[in-house]
VMD Tcl script that draws the C-alpha trace (Angstrom):
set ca {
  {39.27 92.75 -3.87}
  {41.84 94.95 -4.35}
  {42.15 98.31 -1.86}
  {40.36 100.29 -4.17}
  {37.09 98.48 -4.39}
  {34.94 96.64 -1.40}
  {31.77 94.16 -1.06}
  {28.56 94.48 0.18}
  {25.94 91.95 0.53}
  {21.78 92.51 0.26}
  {19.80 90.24 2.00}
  {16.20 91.04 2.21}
  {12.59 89.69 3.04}
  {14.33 87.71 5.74}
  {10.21 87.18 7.47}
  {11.39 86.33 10.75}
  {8.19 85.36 13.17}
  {8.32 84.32 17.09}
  {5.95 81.46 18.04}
  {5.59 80.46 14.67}
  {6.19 78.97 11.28}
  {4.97 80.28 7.81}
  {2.68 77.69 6.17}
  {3.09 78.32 2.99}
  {0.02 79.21 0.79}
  {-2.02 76.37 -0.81}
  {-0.05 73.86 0.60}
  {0.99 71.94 4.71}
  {4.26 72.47 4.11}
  {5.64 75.03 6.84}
  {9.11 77.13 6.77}
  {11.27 78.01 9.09}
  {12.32 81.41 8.80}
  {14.99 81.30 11.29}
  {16.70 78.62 10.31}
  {17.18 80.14 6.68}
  {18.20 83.24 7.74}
  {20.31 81.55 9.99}
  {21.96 79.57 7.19}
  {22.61 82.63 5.07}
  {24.51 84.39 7.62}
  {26.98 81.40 7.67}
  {27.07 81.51 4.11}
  {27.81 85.17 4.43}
  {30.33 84.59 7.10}
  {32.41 82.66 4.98}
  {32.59 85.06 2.06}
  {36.20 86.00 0.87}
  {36.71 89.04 1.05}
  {34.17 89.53 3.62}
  {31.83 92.41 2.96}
  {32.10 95.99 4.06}
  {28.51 96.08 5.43}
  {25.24 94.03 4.57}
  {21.78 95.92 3.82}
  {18.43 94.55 5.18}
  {15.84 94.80 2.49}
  {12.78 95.51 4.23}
  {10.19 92.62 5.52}
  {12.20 91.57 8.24}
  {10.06 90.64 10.53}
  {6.61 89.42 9.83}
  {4.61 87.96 12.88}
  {1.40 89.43 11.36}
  {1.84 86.33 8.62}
  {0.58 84.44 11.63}
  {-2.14 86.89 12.68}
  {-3.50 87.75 9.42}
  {-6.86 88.46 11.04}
  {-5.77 91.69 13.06}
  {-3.48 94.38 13.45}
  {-0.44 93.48 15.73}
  {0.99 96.09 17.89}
  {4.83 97.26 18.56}
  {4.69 95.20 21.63}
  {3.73 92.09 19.33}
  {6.13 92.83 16.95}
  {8.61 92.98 19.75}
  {10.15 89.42 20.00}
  {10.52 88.83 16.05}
  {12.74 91.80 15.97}
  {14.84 90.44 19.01}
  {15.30 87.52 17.47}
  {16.40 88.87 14.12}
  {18.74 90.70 16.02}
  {19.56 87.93 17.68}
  {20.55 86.48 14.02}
  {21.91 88.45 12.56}
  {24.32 89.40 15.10}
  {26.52 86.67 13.35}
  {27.10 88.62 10.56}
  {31.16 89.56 10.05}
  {30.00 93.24 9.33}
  {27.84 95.88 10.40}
  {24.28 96.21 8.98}
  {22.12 99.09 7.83}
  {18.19 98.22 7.97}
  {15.12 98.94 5.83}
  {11.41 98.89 6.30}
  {9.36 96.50 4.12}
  {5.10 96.18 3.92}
  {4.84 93.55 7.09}
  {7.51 95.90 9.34}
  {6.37 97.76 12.17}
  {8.35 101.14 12.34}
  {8.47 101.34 16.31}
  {9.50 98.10 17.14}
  {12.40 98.31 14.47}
  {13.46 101.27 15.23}
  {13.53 100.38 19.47}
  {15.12 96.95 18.37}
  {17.60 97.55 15.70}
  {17.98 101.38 15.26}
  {17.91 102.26 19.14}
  {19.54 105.99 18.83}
  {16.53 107.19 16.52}
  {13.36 108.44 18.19}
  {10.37 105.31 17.60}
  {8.57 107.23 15.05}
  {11.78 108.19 13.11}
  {11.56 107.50 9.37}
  {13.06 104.74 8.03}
  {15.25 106.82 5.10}
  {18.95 108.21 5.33}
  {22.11 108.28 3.25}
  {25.72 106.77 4.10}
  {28.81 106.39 2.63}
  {31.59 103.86 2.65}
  {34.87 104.73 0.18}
  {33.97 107.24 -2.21}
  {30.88 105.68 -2.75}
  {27.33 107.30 -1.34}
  {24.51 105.00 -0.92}
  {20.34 105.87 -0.23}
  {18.07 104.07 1.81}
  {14.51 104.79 0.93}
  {11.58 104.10 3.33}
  {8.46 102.82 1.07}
  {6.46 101.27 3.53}
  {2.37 102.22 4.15}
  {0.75 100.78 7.58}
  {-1.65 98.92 6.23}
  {-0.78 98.34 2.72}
  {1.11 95.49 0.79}
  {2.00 98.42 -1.85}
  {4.24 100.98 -1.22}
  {4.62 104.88 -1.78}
  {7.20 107.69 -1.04}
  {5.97 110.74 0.60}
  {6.69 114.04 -0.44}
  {9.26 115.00 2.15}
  {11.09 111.87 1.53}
  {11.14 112.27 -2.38}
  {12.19 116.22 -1.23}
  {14.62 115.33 1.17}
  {16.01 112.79 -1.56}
  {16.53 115.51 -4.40}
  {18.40 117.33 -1.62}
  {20.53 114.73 -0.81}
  {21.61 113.95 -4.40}
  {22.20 117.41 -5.15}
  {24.70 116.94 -2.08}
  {26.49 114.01 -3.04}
  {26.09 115.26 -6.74}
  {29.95 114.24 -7.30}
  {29.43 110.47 -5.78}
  {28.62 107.26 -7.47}
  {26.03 106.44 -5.67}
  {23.29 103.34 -5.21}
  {19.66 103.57 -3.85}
  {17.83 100.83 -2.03}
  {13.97 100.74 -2.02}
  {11.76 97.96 -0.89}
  {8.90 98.05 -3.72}
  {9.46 97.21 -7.13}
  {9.44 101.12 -8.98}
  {8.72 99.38 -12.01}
  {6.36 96.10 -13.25}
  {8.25 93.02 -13.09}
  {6.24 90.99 -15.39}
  {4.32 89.05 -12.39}
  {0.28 90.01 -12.49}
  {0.50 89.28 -8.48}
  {3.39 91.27 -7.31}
  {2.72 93.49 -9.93}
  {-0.36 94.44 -7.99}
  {2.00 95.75 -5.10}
  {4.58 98.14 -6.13}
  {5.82 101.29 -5.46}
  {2.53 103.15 -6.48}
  {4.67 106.41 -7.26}
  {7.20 104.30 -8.76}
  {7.43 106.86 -11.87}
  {8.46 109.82 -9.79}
  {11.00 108.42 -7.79}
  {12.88 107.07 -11.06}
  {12.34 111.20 -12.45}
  {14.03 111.88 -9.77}
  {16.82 109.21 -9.99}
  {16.88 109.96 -13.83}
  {18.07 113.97 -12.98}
  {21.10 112.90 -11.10}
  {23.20 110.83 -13.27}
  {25.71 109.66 -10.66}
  {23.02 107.50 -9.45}
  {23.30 104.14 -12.22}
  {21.57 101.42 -10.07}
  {18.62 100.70 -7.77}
  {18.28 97.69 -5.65}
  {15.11 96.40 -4.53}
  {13.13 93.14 -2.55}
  {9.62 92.27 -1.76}
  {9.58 90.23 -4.67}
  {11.08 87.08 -3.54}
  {12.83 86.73 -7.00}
  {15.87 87.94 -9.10}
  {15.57 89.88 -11.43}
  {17.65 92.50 -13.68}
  {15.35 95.24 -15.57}
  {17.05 98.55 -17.19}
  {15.56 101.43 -18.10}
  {17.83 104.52 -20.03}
  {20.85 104.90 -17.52}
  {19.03 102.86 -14.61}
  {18.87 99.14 -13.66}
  {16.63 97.47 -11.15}
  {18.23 94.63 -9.15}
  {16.04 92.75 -7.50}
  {17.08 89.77 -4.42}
  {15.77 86.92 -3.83}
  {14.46 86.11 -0.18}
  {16.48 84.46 2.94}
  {13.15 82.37 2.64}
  {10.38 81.82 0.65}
  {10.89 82.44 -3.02}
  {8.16 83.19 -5.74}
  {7.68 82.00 -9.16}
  {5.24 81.90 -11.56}
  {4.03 78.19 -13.49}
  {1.65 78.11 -16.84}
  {-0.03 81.72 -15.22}
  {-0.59 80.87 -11.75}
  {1.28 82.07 -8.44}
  {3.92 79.46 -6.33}
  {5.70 79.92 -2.98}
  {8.32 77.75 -3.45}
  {10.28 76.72 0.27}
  {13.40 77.91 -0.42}
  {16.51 77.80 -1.64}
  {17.35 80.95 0.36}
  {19.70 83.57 -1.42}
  {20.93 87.08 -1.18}
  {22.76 89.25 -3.37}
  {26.66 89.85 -3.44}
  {27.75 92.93 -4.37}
  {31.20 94.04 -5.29}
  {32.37 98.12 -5.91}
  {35.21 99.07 -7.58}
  {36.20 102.73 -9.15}
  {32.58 103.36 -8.64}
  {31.23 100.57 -11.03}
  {29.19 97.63 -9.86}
  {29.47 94.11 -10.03}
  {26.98 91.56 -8.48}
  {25.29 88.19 -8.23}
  {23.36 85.84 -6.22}
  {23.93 83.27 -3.88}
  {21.27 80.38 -3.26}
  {22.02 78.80 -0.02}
  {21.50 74.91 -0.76}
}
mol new
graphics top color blue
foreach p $ca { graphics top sphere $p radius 0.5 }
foreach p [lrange $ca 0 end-1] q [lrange $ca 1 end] { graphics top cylinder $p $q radius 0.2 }
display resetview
């Protein structure tokens, strides 16, 4: 890349769990999270040029997949974080964290965002280069769906006003938008249609980028496109109607900036 442009990579739904393995669903086969994740980030590693930063998607740590029948605490949730730290502290750049449906707010933010107070929101802007960037916190304790509150989608108008002048990119976790998958479809961003208004008003903001649904997928709407990554894990897909966790290949998204416009595409990890 030239010096007026940089790269970024998205990995998301990463589903790191201590103690455990995921079975997947319908089937013995078990998958190790870490040992995905841990391939990606030498996949990442060895990206030329290297990124500017990396952005964690949300679900990235999910020890409750091997507790479905209760409620883990912060305390439980603990050790998965460590060890995604652990993890991703191989990465050649630093890295800027979401929340996803099967996160636990305290223990992420005590693990991986130590400066915030545990009960600090998950949302915030940044900037790298000219270029402003929004992450959005759409997680709900308790739900696989997601949903904005109103003083996020308040302090987001604000922020856009701000940075009214600045090409800028927003990262969610929910889908805003149906996918065209009756399952996930069932879990999205439940005010999906009022976050885009509010994208739609500010028309420095062009793209959205998105996980939680395991696949990749490009869907515009007007001046707006939804990119969504495929997980460090697990993927999804969908056979003659019916639902398939398929183990692997992992992937994440590349993404490169330059004069404001956006490039990207995806990298399976074979």
């Amino acid at each position: 890349m030239t010096d007026d442009g940089f790269r970024f990579v998205h990995l998301t739904d990463t589903h790191i769990m201590a103690g455990g393995t995921w079975r997947i669903r319908g089937s013995d086969v078990e998958f190790d999270t870490d040992a995905s994740l841990r391939r990606v980030v030498e996949v990442v590693r060895a990206l030329d040029p290297p990124p500017a930063f990396a952005v964690l998607g949300g679900d990235l740590a999910s020890p409750d997949i091997l507790h479905r029948e209760r409620t883990l605490t912060a305390a439980e949730y603990a050790p998965s974080y460590a060890r995604l730290k652990e993890i991703l502290a191989g990465l050649p750049c630093r890295a800027h964290y979401m929340m996803g449906n099967h996160d636990n707010l305290e223990a992420l933010n005590r693990a991986l965002r130590p400066e915030m107070p545990v009960t600090t929101p998950c949302y915030y802007g940044f900037d790298h280069t000219g270029v402003h960037f929004v992450a959005l916190d759409s997680h709900e304790p308790g739900h696989a769906d997601g949903a904005l509150d109103a003083a996020q989608l308040a302090w987001l108008e604000r922020d856009l006003v701000a940075h009214r002048d600045a090409p800028t990119i927003a990262f969610v976790h929910h889908h805003p938008w149906p996918i065209g998958h009756a399952w996930l479809d069932t879990m999205p961003l439940r005010n999906g249609a009022e976050l885009m208004g509010i994208l739609g008003r500010h028309g420095q903001v062009r793209w959205i980028i998105g996980g939680h649904v395991h696949t990749e997928q490009v869907i515009q709407r007007e001046a707006l496109t939804l990119l969504t990554t495929p997980s460090t894990c697990i993927q999804l897909s969908k056979t003659a109607g019916e639902t398939h966790f398929d183990p692997g290949p992992p992937g994440f998204r590349v993404v490169d900036v330059r004069d404001g416009r956006l490039s990207s595409y995806v990298v399976y990890v074979r």
